[in-house]
Each structure stands twice: as structure tokens, then as C-alpha cells.
N, C-alpha and C positions, 0 to 999 in steps of 0.2 A: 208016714215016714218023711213026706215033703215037710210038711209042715213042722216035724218036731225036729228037723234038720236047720229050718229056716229060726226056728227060737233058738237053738244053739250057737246057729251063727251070730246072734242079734243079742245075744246074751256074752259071748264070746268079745264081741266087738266094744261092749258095756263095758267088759270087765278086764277086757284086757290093760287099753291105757291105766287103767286107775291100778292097778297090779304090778305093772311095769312103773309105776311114776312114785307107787309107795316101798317098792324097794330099792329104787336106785337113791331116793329120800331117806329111809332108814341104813343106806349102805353109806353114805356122806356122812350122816350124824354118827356112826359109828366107828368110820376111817377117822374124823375129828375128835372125837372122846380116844381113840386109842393113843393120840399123838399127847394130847394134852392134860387127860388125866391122870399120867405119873408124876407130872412135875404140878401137880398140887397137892400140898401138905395134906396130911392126913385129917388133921382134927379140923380143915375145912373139905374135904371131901365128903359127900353125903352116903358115897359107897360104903366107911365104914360103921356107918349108925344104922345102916336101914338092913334086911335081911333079906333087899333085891336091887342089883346096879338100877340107877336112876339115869336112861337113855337121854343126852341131851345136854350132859350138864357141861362136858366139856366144850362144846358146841354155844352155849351160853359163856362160858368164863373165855374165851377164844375171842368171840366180840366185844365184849365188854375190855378185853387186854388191845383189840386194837381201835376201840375207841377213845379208849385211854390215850394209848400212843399218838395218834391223832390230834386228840385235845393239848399233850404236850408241846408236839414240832409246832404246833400251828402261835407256837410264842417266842419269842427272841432268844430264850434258850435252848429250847426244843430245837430249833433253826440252828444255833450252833454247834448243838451236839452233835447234829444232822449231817452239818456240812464237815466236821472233823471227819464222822465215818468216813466218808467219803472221799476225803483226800488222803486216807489210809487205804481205802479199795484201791482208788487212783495209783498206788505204788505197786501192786501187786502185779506183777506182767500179765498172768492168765486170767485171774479172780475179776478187774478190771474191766475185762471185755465181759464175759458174759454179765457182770451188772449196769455195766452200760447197756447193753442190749434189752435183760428183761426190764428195767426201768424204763425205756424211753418205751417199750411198747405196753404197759399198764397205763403208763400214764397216756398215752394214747389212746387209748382203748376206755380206760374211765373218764377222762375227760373232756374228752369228745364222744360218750355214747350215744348221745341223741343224733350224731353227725357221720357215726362212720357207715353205713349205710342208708341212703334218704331213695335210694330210684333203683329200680327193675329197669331190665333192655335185654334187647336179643343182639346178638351180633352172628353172622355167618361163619361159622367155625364145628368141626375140623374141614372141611371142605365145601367147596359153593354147592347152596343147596340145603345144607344141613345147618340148622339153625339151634343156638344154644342159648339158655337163659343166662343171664348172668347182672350181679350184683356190683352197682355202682358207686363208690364210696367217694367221700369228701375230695377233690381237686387239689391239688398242692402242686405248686411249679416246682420243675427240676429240672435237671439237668437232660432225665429222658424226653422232654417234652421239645427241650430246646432242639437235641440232635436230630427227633422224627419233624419236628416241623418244615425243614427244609426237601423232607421227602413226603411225605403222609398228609402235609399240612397241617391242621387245629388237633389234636390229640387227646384222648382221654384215657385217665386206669379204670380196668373195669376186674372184677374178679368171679373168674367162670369156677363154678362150686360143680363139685366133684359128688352125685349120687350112692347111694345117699346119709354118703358122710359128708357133710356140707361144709365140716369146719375145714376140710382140706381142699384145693383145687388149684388153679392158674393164678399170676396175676399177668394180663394184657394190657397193651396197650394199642387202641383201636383209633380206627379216623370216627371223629365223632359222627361224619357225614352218612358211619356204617353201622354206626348204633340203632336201632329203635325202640324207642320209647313205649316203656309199657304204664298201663294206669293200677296195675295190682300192688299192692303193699310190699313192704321186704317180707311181712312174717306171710301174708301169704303166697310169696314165693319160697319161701322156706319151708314152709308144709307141704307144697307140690314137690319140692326138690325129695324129700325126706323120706315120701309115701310114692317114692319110682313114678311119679305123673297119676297117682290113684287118687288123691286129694286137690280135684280144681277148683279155683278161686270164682268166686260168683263173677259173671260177666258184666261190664255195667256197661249200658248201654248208651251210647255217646248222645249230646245235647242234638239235637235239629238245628240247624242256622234257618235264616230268613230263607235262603234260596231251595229249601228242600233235601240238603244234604247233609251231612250228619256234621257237627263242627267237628274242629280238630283240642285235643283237648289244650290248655295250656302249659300243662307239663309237654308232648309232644314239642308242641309250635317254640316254648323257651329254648328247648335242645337241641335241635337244629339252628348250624348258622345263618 
């Protein structure tokens, strides 16, 4: 019974991710076909030729429509048309704001992806003692930096993720003095955050110096003032 207990877990463990990842995969391509394959014509729809829906296709004609669009703005008329809309949003009292809002944050977010999260750190929080992992994103001076540095001194944002939904959590702003510096990746910080601390990251185990004692690494030593 151990043992047939132990295959089911091992089997369980196999099949679960791949179960979980192919239908929240097939749950996306189908939330997509449902948006965008009524507003295409019939006689280019393959639904009506074939004598089973062809999963996917809206989810293909969806990129293809904003590659398209893409390839347009990215020309002097594109660009004009672009900026029209938008000085039409610009009038609207309420419409206004929230596209100002989700705009500046895609575009944040796309074009800066390789940048918005680069370092893992712990900081002391919710009370001394108890220590929380948290994700350090790209630096940008502001206005908070200026008013804690006269209290706090040298400042950074840091963003403590919330188990284990990660996309929700704090954002902080800490003395960097109270940061520390960790050497694991963000994804695998985001695996440990995800799997409650069940999923740890390999330990890598620091360089030796001449004197016998372990170096410090140069992420570390850059982060501190």
C-alpha cells in the first residue's frame, strides 16, 4: 500500500501541472474565439465549412489584427490617427483617466519587461524579526524618495508579493541599508512565493576569497552604500 500510495503521488505530481497548464491554455483560446469569432464574416470563418469548430482560430485572426495595427501606427499616418484618438479621449472627463492610467501602465510593463523586476531582497517586515521576501523593481526618482531621504536617508521601492497570489501585494519603500540582497532569480523567487515555501531554489554556494572566507557576491556588495 506504501508503495502504490508513493506512485500515485509521483504520478499525481506528473500530471498535475501539465493538466492544470492545459486548461487554463485551452480556457484562454476559447475566452479569445468567443470574443472574436462573431465579428468575422462568415464565408471567411472555417466554422462554417467544417462539421467541427476549429479551436484557435480566433486566437490566430486576434494577432494577426494586432499585428497589423502595429505595423500601421508604427508609420506617420498610423501615428496620426493615433494621436487624433487620443486627443478625443483627452475630452472626455472620466474615459480620460482610466486611459491614461491603463496606457502608461502596458506600456510600462511591455517595455520595460526585461527591467521591471532584475533582484530578490529580504527586508524586516511585518515586525523585527520576521523577515519577508520581496521583489525589487527598476529605480525611478520621485517625489517619495526625495521627502524619506531627509528621514530614512538613500531609499528604495521594493514590492513584497502577497502568497500565493503574487500578482497582488505591498509596494514599500525601505532604507536600502535594510535590504538584503539575495542571489536567487525573480522566477525563482516566484516559484517559492507560489508553492507556500514548498518549491526552494538551489543554494549556490558563495566563491571562497584568498583569506578563507566565503566572498561576498557582487550583487550584495553593488547594493549596499
Amino acid at each position: 500500500m506504501t508503495r502504490l500510495r508513493n506512485y500515485f503521488l509521483t504520478g499525481f505530481i506528473v500530471t498535475a501541472p501539465l493538466a492544470i497548464t492545459a486548461y487554463l491554455a485551452w480556457s484562454f483560446v476559447g475566452w479569445v474565439d468567443s470574443w472574436v469569432k462573431p465579428y468575422i464574416p462568415e464565408r471567411y470563418n472555417p466554422d462554417n465549412y467544417l462539421p467541427f469548430a476549429v479551436p484557435g482560430f480566433g486566437l490566430i485572426v486576434a494577432l494577426l489584427l494586432i499585428t497589423l495595427v502595429g505595423f500601421m501606427t508604427a508609420n506617420f499616418i498610423g501615428r496620426t490617427i493615433v494621436q487624433v484618438g487620443e486627443n478625443l479621449l483627452d475630452r472626455m472627463p472620466l474615459v480620460r483617466n482610466v486611459y491614461r492610467g491603463l496606457k502608461q501602465i502596458f506600456q510600462t510593463v511591455l517595455a520595460n519587461r526585461t527591467e521591471l523586476f532584475s533582484k530578490v531582497g529580504m527586508v524586516e517586515w511585518p515586525r523585527r524579526g520576521t523577515w519577508s521576501l520581496v521583489l525589487i523593481p527598476k529605480q525611478q526618482a520621485s517625489e517619495l524618495n526625495d521627502v524619506l531621504m531627509e528621514k530614512e536617508g538613500e531609499t528604495i521601492a521594493v514590492f513584497r508579493p502577497i502568497t500565493p497570489n503574487i500578482t497582488t501585494g505591498y509596494i514599500m519603500y525601505v532604507a536600502r541599508k535594510d535590504v538584503i540582497m539575495l542571489n536567487m532569480t525573480v522566477e525563482e523567487a516566484a516559484r517559492f512565493l507560489v508553492s507556500a515555501g514548498l518549491v526552494t531554489p538551489e543554494q549556490i554556494e558563495p566563491p571562497i576569497a584568498e583569506d578563507g572566507q566565503p566572498a561576498r557576491s557582487s550583487l550584495t556588495a553593488s547594493s549596499r552604500p
